[in-house]
C-alpha positions in Angstrom: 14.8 28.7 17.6 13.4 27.6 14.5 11.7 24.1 15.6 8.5 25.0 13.3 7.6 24.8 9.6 4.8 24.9 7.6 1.9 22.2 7.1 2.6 22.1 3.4 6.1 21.0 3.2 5.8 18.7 6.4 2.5 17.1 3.9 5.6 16.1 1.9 8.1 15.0 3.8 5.8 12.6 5.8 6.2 9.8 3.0 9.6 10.5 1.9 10.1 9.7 6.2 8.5 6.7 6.3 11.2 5.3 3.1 13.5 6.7 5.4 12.7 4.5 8.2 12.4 1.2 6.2 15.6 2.1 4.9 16.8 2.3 8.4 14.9 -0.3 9.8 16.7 -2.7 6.9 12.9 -4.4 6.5 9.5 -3.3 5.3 8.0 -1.7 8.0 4.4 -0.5 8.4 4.7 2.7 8.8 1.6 5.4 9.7 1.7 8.5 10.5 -1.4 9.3 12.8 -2.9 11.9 15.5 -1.4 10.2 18.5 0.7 11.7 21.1 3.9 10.6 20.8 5.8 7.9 18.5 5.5 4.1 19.5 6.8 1.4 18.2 5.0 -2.5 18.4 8.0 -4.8 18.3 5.4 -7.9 18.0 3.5 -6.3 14.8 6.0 -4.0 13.5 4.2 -1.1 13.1 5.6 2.1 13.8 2.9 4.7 14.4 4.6 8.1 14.0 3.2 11.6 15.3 2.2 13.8 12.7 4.6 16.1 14.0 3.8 19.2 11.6 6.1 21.4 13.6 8.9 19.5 13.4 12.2 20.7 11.5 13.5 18.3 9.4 16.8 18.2 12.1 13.4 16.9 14.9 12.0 14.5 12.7 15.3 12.9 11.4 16.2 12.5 15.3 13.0 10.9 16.4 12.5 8.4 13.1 16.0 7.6 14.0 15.3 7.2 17.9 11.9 5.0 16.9 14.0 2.4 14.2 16.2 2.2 16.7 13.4 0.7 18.9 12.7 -1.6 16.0 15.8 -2.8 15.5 17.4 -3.5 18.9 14.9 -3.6 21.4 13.0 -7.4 21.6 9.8 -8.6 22.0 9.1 -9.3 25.7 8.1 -7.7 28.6 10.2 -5.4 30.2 10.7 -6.2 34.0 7.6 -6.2 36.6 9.8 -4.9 39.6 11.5 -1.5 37.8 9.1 1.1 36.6 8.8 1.5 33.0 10.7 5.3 33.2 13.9 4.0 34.4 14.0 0.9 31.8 13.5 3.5 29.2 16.0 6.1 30.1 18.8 3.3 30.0 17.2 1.3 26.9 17.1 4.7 24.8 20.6 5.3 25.9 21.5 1.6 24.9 19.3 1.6 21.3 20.8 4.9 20.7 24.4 3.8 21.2 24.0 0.8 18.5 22.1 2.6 16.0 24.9 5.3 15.8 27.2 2.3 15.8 24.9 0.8 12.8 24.8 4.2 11.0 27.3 6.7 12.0 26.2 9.2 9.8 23.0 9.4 11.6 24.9 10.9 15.3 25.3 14.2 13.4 21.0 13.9 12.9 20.7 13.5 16.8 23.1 15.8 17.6 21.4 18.3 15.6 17.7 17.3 16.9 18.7 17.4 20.4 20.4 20.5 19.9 16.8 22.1 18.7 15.1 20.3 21.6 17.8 21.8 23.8 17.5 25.4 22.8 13.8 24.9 22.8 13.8 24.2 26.4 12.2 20.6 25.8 13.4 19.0 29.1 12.2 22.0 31.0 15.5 22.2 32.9 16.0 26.6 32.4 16.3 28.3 35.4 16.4 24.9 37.1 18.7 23.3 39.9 20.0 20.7 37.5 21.8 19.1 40.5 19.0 18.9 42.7 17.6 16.5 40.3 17.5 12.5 40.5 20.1 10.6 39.3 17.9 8.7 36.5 16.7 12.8 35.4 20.4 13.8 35.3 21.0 10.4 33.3 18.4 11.0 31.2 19.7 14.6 30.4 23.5 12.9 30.2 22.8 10.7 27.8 20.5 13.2 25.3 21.8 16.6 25.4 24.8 16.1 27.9 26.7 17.9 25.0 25.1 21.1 26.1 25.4 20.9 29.4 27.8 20.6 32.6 26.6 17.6 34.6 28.6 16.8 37.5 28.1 13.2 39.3 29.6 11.9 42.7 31.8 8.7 42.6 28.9 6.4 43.4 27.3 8.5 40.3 29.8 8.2 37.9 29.8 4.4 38.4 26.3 3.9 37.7 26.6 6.3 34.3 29.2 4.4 33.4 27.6 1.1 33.4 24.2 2.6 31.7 26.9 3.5 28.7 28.0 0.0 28.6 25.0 -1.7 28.4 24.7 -3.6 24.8 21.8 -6.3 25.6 18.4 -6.0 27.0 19.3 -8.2 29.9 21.6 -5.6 30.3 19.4 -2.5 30.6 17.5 -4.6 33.1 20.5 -5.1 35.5 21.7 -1.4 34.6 17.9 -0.1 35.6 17.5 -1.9 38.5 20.8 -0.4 40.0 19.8 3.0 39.3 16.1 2.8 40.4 17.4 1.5 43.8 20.2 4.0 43.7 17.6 6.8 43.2 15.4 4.7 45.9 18.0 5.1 48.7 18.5 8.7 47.9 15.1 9.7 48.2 14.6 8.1 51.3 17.8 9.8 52.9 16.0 13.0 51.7 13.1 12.4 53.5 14.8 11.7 56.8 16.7 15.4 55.9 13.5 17.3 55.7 12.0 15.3 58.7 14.8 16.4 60.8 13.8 19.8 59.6 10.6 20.0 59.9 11.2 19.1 63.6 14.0 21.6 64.4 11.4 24.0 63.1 9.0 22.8 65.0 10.5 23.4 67.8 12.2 27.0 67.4 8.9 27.9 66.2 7.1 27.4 69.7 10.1 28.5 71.6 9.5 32.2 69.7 5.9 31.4 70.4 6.4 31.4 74.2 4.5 34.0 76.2 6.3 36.2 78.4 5.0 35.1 81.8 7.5 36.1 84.2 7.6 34.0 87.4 5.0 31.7 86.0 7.4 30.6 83.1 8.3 27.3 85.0 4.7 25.6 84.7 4.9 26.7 80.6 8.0 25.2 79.9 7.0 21.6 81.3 4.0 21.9 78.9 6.4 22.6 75.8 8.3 20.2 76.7 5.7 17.6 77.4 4.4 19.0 73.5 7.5 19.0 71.8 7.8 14.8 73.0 4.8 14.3 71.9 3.1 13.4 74.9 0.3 15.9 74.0 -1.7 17.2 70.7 -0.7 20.5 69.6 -3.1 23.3 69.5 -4.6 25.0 66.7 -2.2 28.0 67.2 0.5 25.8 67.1 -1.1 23.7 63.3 -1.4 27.3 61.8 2.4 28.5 62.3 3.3 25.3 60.9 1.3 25.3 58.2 2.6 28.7 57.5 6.3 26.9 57.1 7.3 26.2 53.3 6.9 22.4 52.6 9.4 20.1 51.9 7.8 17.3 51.0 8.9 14.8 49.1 6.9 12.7 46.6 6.3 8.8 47.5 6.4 7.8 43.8 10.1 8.1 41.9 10.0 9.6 38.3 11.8 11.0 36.0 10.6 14.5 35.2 12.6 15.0 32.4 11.1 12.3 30.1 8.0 13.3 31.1 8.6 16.9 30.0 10.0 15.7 26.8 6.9 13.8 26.1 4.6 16.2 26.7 6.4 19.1 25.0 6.7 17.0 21.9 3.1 16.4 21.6 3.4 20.2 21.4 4.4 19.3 17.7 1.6 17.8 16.6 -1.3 19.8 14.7 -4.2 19.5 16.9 -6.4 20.4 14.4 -5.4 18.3 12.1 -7.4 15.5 10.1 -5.9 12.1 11.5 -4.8 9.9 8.9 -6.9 6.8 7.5 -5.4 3.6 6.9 -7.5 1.0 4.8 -7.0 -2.2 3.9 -7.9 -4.8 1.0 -11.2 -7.4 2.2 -10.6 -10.9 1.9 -13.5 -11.3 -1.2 -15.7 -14.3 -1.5 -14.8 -15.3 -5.1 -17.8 -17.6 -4.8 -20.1 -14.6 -4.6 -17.8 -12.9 -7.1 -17.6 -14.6 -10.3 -20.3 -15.9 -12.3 -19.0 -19.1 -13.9 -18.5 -19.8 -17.2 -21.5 -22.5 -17.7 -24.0 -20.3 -15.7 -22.6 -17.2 -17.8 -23.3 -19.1 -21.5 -26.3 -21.3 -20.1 -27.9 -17.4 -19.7 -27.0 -16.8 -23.2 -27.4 -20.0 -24.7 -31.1 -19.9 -23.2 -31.8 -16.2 -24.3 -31.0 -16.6 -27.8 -32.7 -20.0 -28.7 -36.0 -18.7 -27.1 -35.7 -15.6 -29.4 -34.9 -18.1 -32.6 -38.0 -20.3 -31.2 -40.0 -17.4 -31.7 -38.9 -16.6 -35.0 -39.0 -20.1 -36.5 -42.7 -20.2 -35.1 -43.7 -17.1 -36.9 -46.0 -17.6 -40.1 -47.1 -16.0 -43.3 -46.5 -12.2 -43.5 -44.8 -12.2 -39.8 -41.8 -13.4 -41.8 -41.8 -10.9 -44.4 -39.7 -8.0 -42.2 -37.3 -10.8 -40.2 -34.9 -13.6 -41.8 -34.7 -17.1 -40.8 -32.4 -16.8 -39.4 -31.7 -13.7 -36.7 -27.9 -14.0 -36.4 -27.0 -14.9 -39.8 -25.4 -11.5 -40.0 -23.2 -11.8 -36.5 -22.5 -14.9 -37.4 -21.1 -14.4 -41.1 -19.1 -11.4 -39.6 -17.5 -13.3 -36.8 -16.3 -16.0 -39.5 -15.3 -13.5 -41.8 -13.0 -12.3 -38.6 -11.9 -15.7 -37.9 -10.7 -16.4 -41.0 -8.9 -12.6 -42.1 -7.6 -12.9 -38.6 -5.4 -15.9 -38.6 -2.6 -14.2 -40.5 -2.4 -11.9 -37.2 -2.2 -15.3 -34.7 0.3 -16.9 -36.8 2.4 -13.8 -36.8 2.2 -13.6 -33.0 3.3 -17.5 -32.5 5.5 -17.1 -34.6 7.2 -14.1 -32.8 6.7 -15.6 -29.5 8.9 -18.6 -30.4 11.5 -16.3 -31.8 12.0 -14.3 -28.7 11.4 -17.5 -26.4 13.9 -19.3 -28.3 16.3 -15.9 -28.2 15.4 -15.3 -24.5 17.1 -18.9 -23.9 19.8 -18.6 -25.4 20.9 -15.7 -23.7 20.4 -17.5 -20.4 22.4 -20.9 -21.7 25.3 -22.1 -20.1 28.3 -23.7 -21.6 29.8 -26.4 -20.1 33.3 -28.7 -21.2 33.4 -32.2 -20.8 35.8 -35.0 -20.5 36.1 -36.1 -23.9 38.3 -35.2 -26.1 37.0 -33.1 -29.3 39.1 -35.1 -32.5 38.6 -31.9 -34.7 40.5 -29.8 -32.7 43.6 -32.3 -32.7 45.6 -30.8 -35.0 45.7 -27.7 -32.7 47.2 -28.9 -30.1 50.0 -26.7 -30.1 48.7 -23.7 -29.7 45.0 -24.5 -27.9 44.6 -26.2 -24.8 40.7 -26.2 -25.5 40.3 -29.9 -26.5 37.4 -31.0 -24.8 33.8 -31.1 -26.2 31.2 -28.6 -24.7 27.9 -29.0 -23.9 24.9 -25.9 -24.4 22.2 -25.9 -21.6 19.3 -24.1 -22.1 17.3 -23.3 -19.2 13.3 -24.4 -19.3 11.2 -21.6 -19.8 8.6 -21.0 -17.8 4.7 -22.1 -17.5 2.7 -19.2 -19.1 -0.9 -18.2 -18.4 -2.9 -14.8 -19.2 -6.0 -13.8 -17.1 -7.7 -11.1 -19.0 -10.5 -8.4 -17.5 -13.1 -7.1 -19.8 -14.8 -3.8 -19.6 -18.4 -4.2 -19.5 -19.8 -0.8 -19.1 -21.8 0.9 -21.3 -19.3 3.4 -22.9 -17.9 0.4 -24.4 -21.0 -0.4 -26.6 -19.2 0.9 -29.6 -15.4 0.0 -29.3 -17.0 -3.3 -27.7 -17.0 -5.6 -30.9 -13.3 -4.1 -32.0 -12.3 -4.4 -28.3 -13.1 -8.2 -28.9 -11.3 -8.5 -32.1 -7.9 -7.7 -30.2 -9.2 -10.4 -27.5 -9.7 -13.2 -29.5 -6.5 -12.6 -31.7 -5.0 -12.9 -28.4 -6.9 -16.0 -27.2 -6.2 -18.0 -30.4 -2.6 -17.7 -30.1 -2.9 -18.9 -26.7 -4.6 -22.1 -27.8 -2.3 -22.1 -30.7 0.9 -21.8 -27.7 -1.4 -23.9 -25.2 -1.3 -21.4 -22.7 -4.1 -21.5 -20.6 -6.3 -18.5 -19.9 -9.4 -16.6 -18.2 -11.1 -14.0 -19.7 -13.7 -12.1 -17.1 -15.9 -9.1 -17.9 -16.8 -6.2 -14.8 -20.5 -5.6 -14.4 -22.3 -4.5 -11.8 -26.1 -6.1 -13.5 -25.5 -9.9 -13.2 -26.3 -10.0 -9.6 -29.3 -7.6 -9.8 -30.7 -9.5 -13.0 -30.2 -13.1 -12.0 -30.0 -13.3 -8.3 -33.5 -14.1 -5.9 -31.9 -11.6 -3.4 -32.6 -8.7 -6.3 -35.5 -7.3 -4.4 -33.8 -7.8 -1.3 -30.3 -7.6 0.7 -27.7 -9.0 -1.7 -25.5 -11.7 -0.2 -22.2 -9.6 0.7 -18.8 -10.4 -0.5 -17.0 -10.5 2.7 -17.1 -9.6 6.1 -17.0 -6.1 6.1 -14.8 -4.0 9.3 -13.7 -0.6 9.8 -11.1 0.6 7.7 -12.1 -1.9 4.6 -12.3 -0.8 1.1 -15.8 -1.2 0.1 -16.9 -3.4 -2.2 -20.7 -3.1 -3.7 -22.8 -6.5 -3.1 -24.1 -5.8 -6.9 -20.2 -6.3 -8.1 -19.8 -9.6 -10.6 -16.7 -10.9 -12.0 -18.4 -12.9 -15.0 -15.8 -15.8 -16.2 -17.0 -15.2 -20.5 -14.3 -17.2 -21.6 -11.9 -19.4 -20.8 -9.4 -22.3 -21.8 -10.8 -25.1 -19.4 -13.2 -25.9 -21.9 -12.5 -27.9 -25.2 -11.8 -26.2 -28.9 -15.7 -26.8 -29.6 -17.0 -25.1 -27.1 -14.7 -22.7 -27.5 -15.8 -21.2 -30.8 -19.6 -21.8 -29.2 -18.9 -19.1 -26.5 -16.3 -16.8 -28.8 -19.7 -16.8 -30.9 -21.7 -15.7 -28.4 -20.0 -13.2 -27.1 -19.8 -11.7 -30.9 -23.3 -11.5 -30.8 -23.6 -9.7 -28.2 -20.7 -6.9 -28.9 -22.5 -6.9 -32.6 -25.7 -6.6 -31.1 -24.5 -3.5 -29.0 -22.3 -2.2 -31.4 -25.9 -2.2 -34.3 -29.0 -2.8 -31.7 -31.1 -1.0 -34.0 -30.4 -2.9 -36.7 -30.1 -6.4 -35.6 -33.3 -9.0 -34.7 -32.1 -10.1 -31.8 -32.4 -8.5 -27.8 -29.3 -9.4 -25.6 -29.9 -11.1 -22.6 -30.9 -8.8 -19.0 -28.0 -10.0 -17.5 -25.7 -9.5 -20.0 -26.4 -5.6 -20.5 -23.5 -3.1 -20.3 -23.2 -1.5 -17.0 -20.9 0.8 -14.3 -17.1 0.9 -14.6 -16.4 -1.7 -11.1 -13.1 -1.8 -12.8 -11.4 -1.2 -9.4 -13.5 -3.7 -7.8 -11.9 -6.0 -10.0 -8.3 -5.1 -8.9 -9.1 -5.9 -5.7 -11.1 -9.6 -6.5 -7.5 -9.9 -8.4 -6.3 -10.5 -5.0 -7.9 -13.8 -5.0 -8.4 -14.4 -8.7 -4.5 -14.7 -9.3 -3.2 -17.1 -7.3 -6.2 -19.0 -7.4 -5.6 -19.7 -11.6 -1.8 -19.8 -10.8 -2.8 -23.0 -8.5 -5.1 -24.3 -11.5 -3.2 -24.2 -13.9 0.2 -24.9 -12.5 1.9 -22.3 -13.8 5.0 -19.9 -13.0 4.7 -16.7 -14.8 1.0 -14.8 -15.5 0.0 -12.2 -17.7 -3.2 -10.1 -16.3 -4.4 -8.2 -19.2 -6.6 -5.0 -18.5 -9.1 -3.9 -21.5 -10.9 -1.0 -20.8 -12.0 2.9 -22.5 -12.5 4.6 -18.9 -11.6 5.3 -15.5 -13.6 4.2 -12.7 -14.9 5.7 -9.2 -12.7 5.7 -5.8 -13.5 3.1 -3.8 -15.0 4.4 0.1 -13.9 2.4 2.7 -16.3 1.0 6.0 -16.3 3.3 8.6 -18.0 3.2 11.8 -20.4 6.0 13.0 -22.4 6.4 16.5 -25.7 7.4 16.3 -27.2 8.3 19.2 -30.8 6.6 18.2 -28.5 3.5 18.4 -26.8 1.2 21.1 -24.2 -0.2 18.5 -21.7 1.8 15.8 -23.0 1.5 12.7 -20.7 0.4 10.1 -21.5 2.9 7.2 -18.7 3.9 4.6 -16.9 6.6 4.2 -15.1 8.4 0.8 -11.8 8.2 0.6 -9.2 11.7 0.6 -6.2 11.5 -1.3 -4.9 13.7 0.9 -5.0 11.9 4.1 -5.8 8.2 3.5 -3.8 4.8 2.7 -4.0 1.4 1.7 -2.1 -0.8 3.6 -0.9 -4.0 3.3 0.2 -6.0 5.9 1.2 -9.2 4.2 3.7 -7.1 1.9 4.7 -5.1 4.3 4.2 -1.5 2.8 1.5 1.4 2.7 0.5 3.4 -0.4 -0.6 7.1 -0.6 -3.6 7.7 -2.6 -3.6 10.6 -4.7 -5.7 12.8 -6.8 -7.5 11.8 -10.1 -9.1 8.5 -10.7 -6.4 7.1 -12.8 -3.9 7.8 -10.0 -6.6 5.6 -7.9 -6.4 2.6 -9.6 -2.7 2.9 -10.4 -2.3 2.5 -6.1 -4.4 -1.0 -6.2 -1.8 -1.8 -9.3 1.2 -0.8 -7.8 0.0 -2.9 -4.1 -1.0 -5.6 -6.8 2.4 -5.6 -8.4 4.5 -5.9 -5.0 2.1 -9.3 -4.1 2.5 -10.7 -7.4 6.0 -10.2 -8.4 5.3 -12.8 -11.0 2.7 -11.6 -12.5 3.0 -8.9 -15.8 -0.4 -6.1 -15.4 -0.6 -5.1 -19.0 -3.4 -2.3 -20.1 -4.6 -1.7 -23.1 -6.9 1.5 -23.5 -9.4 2.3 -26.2 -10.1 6.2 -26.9 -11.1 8.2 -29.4 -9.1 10.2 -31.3 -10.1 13.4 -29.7 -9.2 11.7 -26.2 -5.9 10.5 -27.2 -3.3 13.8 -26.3 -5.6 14.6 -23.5 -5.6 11.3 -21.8 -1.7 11.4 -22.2 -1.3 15.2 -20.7 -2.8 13.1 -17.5 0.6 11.3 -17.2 3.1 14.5 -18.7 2.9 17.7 -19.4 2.3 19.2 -22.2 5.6 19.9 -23.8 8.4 17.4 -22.0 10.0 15.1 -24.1 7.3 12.0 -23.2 5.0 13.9 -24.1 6.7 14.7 -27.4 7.1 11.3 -28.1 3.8 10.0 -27.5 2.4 13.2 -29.5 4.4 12.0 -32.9 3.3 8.1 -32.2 0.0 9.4 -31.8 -0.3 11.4 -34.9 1.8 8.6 -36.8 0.1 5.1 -35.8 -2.8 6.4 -33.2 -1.2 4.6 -30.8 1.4 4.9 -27.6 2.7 3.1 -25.0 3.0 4.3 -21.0 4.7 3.1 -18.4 3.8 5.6 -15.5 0.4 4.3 -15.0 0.6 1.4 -12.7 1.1 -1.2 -15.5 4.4 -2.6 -16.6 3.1 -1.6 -20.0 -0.1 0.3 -21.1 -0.8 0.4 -24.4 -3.3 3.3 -25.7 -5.0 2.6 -28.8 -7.7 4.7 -31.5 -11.3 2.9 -31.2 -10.7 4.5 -35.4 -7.7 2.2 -35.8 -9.3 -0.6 -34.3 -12.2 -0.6 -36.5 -10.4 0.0 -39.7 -10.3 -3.3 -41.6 -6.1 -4.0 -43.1 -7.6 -5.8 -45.9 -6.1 -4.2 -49.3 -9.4 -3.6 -51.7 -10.0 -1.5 -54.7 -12.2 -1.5 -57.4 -11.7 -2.5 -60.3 -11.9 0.8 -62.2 -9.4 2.3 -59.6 -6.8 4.7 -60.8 -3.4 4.5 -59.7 -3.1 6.9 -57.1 -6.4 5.2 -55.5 -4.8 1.8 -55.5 -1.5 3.4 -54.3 -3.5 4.8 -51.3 -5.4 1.8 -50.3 -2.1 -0.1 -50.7 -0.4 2.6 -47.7 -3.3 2.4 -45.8 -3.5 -1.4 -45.5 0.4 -1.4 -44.8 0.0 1.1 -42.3 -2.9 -0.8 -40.0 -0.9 -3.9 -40.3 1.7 -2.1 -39.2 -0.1 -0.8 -36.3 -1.2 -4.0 -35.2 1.9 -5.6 -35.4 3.8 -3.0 -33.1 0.9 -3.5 -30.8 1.1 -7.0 -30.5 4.9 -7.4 -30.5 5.0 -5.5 -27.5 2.7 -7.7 -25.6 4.9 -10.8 -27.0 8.0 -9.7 -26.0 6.3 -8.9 -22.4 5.3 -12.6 -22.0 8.3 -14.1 -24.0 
């Protein structure tokens, strides 16, 4: 029989099973597939642990998933009875649970039927060359009511009425009355057996000393009175006598009832598991401090604010020839570029309120309702005769939703260059929230804040939660820092849009500026999936804040980061304790799992396809919630970052190839976000202001002309997209 099949394709069809038995189960179950002996089912938790049966045909696995839901879906949450042992409640329960879930699905009979027909021909019940009659009425049950198909049973009339109500059974209560009638059935039987084989044992007893008996000729009368007096048991036998018993084949009975055949099947199914396997890791996301976490907004600026005036202090102290290589003033360069921005930048904020209102107001409208009324329209009077619509009607338009937009900036050092132009998209953003009033955060992933501010910094770092096995792992050093937001008023504002200028400008020309960014503030790691998983707690905590409905999370990054490890104990034998160390994760073998949402994710290979995972568990919390990316990359990167999502050559890919070479841009929508828009650093920088000189031909102005048209173009697309996401 073919009841095997290779590791590779079974890899496969282990996550394609576990759908299967949601679907089944009609609810999101947790599902894990692990290196334990046979499948179980917790009816209080709802987890259903599943052998990683790598031998299993398809036919097998279909049959036992099936047998397992069924578990899940019809047998309760309570204790079976104290007085029955657990092997008879199960052979009638499986009977029962397998009864309704063909009843439930009755295209899933032809999937037992199959799988039992595999475990039949495989000899899984260990019945071949076997007495099947001699066997207890719960084994001969058992077999019935699995693989009866392939057998002839026969039962006696006492029999046949006990099978009968086992196959009627449709309520636990029931499987307890049914079980408790065949256990005491299967009780009375073996104790009639064991008076059989005791009347036995003493018939042969007793024709055994009989041939035993000496030939003694006259002297036979005094024997026989002894064998006699032995066979009453009014003497011990002798050791003779013990050794020609002994010598008698047994038939001894066992004291304790089972049922063999369940216990074969068990055992012969863990023959289906790959022993040498590696057993499958099931993480979980920790419930963060966000108190530890974030760096607030006053403590963020107060750094800055402090920084920067020392470093003007200085300058404004300096005399005579010390001012000869510095200006007055050190940011007088940022600063005039940042108003510059401001003002070249409103045209781009007025076109996105503008747009937003549009599709708002369109979005509304397709949602109204009409509704008639009970007065009497006078301009339709006159047509009377042929339209029985007189009545005045009334448009509703539903209220649109509360709006708010929680942004995450990427603060590592591959951004010192795209940093400043990064910005420019943020802030274009930012003031048509104000303009819209919709409130916002905008926080920036480092991994230096903590190091460069904190006392610990020499020290142990206060952790971020309390870490157990199984955990993702997130770094003590890990800082959310809150750079912007809308809590604080239109001043203030511009004061922190300012600073954070500086510092991108600073980055963007450090060796040509007079000014030294704060220690804190330096660019750092990617923790960019630490942040996905502090967005856990960041989201609903601004949804409560700011009373809103509907949020925008806005990603703004140029890199991938780092998998995640997860805490893992270890015993080390200097030690009486495990030590909770961590671990790296394997794509091929370990999940995040989510209990609250009911579902378990596969990691897989490539650090995109990482953080995609904590997006897609993000998306299932936060149904509400839009996760929008944008990526920077240079122009070099753009084709190559795309071939991560399509091959080279499919029609996507064709797609985003033209749009790339067109606008150097392209949107995806297979990375985890519900849009992810990938845009040139080059574009970004380019300025759309149309300038010639003034001794410019005509081609010249022709070609700045197309040029301009073509970056406002660019940005425009760009933007649109986001609107109509949030409109």
């Amino acid at each position: 029989m073919c009841i095997y099949k290779t590791k590779a394709k079974m890899a496969v069809q282990h996550e394609i099973k576990s759908q299967l038995a949601k679907l089944l189960a009609t609810e999101d179950l947790v599902v894990e597939h692990k290196q334990v002996p046979t499948a179980q089912f917790n009816v209080h938790t709802r987890v259903l642990t599943l052998p990683l049966w790598e031998k299993a045909t398809n036919d097998v696995y279909d049959m036992l998933v099936g047998h397992e839901v069924a578990h899940a879906l019809f047998t309760p949450d309570q204790d079976p009875p104290a007085d029955i042992p657990h092997q008879f409640v199960n052979v009638v329960e499986d009977a029962r649970i397998e009864k309704l879930m063909k009843r439930k699905y009755m295209g899933i009979a032809k999937s037992f039927y199959r799988g039992y027909s595999e475990l039949h021909r495989g000899d899984f019940f260990e019945i071949k060359n076997e007495d099947i009659d001699t066997f207890n009425l719960a084994d001969r049950a058992n077999l019935y009511f699995k693989i009866g198909s392939f057998l002839d049973l026969s039962f006696s009339d006492a029999e046949k009425e006990i099978i009968d109500l086992i196959g009627k059974v449709e309520t636990f209560k029931d499987v307890e009355e049914a079980s408790r009638v065949l256990y005491e059935y299967c009780k009375e039987q073996q104790e009639e057996q064991k008076k059989k084989v005791a009347d036995i044992d003493s018939h042969q007893q007793v024709d055994v000393k009989l041939e035993e008996r000496p030939n003694l000729g006259e002297d036979t009368t005094e024997y026989e009175e002894e064998e006699k007096e032995e066979v009453e048991g009014k003497s011990p036998q002798s050791p003779q006598m013990e050794e020609s018993a002994d010598s008698q084949p047994s038939t001894d009975l066992p004291d304790n009832l089972e049922v063999q055949t369940a216990q074969s099947l068990e055992d012969k199914l863990q023959d289906l598991i790959n022993s040498n396997g590696i057993d499958n890791v099931y993480t979980q996301i920790p419930d963060v401090n966000l108190d530890t976490i974030i760096a607030s907004n006053e403590d963020v600026h107060r750094a800055i604010d402090e920084s920067f005036d020392a470093q003007q202090v200085a300058v404004d102290n300096r005399k005579g020839d010390e001012l000869l290589y510095m200006p007055k003033n050190i940011f007088e360069e940022p600063d005039a570029d940042f108003v510059q921005f401001k003002r070249d930048a409103q045209k781009e904020v007025n076109y996105l309120v503008k747009e937003f209102e549009c599709k708002k107001a369109a979005s509304a409208y397709a949602r109204a309702t009409t509704a008639r009324t009970g007065v009497i329209d006078t301009s339709k009077l006159h047509t009377y005769k042929y339209n029985e619509d007189l009545f005045k009607k009334i448009t509703s338009l539903p209220d649109g939703k509360n709006h708010g937009l929680v942004f995450i900036l990427d603060w590592s050092g591959s951004m010192q260059y795209v940093l400043q132009d990064t910005l420019k998209q943020l802030y274009n953003l930012m003031w048509f929230c104000k303009k819209v009033h919709i409130p916002f955060d905008v926080y920036a992933f480092t991994n230096e804040w903590r190091r460069r501010t904190q006392e610990e910094y020499n020290s142990k770092l206060t952790e971020h939660y309390k870490a157990e096995e199984g955990m993702i792992c997130v770094t003590n050093d890990f800082s959310l820092m809150n750079v912007l937001t809308s809590k604080v008023n239109i001043k203030e504002l511009e004061h922190q849009m300012l600073n954070m200028w500086r510092l991108a400008y600073g980055f963007n020309y450090r060796y040509n500026v007079y000014y030294r960014n704060p220690d804190p503030l330096v660019l750092s790691g990617t923790p960019l999936n630490e942040a996905m998983v502090a967005l856990h707690k960041i989201l609903p905590k601004f949804q409560k804040e700011n009373n809103v409905e509907k949020v925008q999370c806005i990603v703004l990054t140029d890199g991938e980061a780092n998998y995640l490890p997860y805490h893992k104990e270890v015993d080390r034998r200097w030690e009486d304790h495990p030590y909770l160390g961590t671990r790296n994760i394997n794509p091929h073998t370990c999940f995040l799992r989510d209990k609250k949402v009911g579902k378990t994710y596969k990691f897989q290979y490539g650090y995109h396809q990482f953080t995609a995972t904590l997006l897609k568990n993000l998306k299932d919390k936060f149904p509400s919630v839009n996760f929008i990316g944008i990526r920077v990359l240079a122009n070099k990167e753009g084709l190559r970052f795309a071939r991560m999502y399509y091959p080279e050559g499919c029609s996507q890919y064709q797609k985003i190839e033209r749009d790339w070479r067109k606008t150097k841009s392209y949107t995806l929508t297979e990375a985890g976000y519900d849009a992810y828009f990938v845009m040139s650093s080059n574009t970004l920088a380019q300025d759309d202001e149309f300038e010639v000189a003034e001794n410019a031909t005509k081609g010249q102005i022709k070609k700045a002309f197309v040029k301009s048209l073509k970056v406002k173009k660019l940005n425009k697309k760009v933007l649109g997209e986001f609107i109509s996401l949030v409109a």
